[in-house]
Backbone bond lengths (Angstrom), bond angles and torsions (degrees), N, CA, C in turn:
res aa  C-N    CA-C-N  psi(-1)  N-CA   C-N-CA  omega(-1)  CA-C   N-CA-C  phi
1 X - - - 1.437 - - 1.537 109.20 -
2 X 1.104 111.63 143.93 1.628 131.10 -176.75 1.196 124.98 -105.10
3 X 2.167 111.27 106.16 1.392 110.22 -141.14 1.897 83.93 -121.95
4 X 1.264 111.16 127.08 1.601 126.17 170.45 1.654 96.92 -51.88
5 X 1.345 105.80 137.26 2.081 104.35 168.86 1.551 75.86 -146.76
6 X 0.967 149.60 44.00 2.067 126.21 137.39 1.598 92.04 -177.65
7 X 1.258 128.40 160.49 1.265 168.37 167.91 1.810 121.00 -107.47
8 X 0.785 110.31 82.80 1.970 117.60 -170.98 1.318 102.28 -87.15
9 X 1.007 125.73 102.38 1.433 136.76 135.90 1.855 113.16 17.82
10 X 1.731 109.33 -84.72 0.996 115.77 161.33 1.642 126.42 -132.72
11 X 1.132 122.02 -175.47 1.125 122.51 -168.62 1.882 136.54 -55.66
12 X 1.872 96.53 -49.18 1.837 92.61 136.86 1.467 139.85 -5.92
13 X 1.512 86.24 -84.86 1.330 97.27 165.79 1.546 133.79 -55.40
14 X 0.811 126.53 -40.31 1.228 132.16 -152.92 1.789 83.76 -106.19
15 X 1.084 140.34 15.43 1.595 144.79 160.77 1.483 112.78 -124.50
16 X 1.500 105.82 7.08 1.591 115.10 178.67 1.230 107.21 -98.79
17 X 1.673 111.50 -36.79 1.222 112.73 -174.80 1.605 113.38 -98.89
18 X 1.581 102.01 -14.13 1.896 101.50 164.57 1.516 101.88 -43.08
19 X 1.712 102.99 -81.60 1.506 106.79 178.01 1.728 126.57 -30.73
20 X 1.016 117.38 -44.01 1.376 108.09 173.87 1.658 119.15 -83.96
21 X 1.314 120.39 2.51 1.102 124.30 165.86 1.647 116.33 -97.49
22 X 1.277 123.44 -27.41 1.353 153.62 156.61 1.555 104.75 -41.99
23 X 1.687 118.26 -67.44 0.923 117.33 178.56 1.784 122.43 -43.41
24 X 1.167 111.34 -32.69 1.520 116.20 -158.32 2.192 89.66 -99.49
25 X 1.364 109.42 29.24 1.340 111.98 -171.21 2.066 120.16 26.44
26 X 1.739 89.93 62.82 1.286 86.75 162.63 1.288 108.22 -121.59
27 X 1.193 113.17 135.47 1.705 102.56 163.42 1.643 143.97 -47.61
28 X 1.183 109.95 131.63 1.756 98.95 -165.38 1.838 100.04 -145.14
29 X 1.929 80.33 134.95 1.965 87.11 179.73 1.764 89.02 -117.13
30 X 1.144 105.69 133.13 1.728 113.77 143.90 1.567 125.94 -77.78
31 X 0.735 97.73 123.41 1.764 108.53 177.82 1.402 102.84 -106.42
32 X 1.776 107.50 133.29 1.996 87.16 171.46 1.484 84.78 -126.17
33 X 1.404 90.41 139.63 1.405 124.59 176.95 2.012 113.39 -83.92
34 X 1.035 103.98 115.99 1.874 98.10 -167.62 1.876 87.59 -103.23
35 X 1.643 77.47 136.65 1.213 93.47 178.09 1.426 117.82 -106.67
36 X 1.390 126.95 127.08 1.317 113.42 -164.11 0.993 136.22 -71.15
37 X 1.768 109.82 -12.94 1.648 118.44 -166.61 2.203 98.15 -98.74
38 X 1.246 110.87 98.06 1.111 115.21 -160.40 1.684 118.29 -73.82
39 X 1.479 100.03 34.89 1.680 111.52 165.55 1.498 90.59 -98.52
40 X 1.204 143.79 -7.87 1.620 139.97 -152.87 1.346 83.48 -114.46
41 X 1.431 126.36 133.93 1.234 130.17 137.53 1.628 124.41 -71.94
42 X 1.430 115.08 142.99 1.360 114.52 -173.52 1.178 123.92 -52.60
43 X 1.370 119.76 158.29 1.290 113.49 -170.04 2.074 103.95 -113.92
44 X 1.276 123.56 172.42 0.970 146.06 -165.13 1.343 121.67 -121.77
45 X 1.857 125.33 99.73 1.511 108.61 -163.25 1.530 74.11 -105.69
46 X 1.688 118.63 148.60 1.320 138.98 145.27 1.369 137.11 -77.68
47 X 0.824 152.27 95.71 1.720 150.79 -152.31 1.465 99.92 -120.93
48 X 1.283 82.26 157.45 1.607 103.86 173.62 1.800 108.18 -163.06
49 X 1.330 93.60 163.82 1.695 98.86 179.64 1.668 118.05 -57.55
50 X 1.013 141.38 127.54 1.676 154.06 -171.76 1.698 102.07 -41.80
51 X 1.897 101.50 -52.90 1.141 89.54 174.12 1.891 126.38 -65.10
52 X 0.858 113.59 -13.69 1.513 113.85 172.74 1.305 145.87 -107.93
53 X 1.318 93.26 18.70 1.963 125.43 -167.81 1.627 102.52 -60.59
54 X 1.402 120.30 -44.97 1.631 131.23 171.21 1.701 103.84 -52.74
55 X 1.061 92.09 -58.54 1.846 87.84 -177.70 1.416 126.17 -71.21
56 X 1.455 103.91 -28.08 1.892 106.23 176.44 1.556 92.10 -86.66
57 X 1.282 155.98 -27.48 1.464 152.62 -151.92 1.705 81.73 -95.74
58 X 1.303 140.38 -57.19 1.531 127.68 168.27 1.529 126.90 -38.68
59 X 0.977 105.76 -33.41 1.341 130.64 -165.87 1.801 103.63 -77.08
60 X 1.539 103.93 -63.47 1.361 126.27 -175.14 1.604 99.94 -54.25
61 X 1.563 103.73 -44.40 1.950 106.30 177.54 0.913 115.94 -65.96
62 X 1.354 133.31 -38.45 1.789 118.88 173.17 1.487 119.89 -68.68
63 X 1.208 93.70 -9.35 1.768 85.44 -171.10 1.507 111.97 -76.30
């Protein structure tokens, strides 16, 4: 099962922290979340597998 651990602003981000979650060989999906009120730029959900939410949420904190 595929558990969200950060919310990115924009897309950068949320491909800054793929890669550094990548690095530590965990799997990672971006989801972008569209926001309807179009002064908001979209947002970015990060996922990863349930079993590995402790290790990508470590990961996400050092950065």
């Amino acid at each position: 099962m595929w558990t969200s651990v950060y919310m990115a602003r924009d897309r950068e981000k949320a491909q800054l922290l793929r890669s550094a979650i990548e690095e530590k060989n965990i799997i990672v999906m971006i989801r972008c979340i569209r926001v309807p009120d179009k002064a908001v730029e979209d947002c970015y959900e990060i996922l990863v597998p349930a079993a590995e939410l402790e290790e990508a949420l470590d990961v996400i904190i050092d950065e």
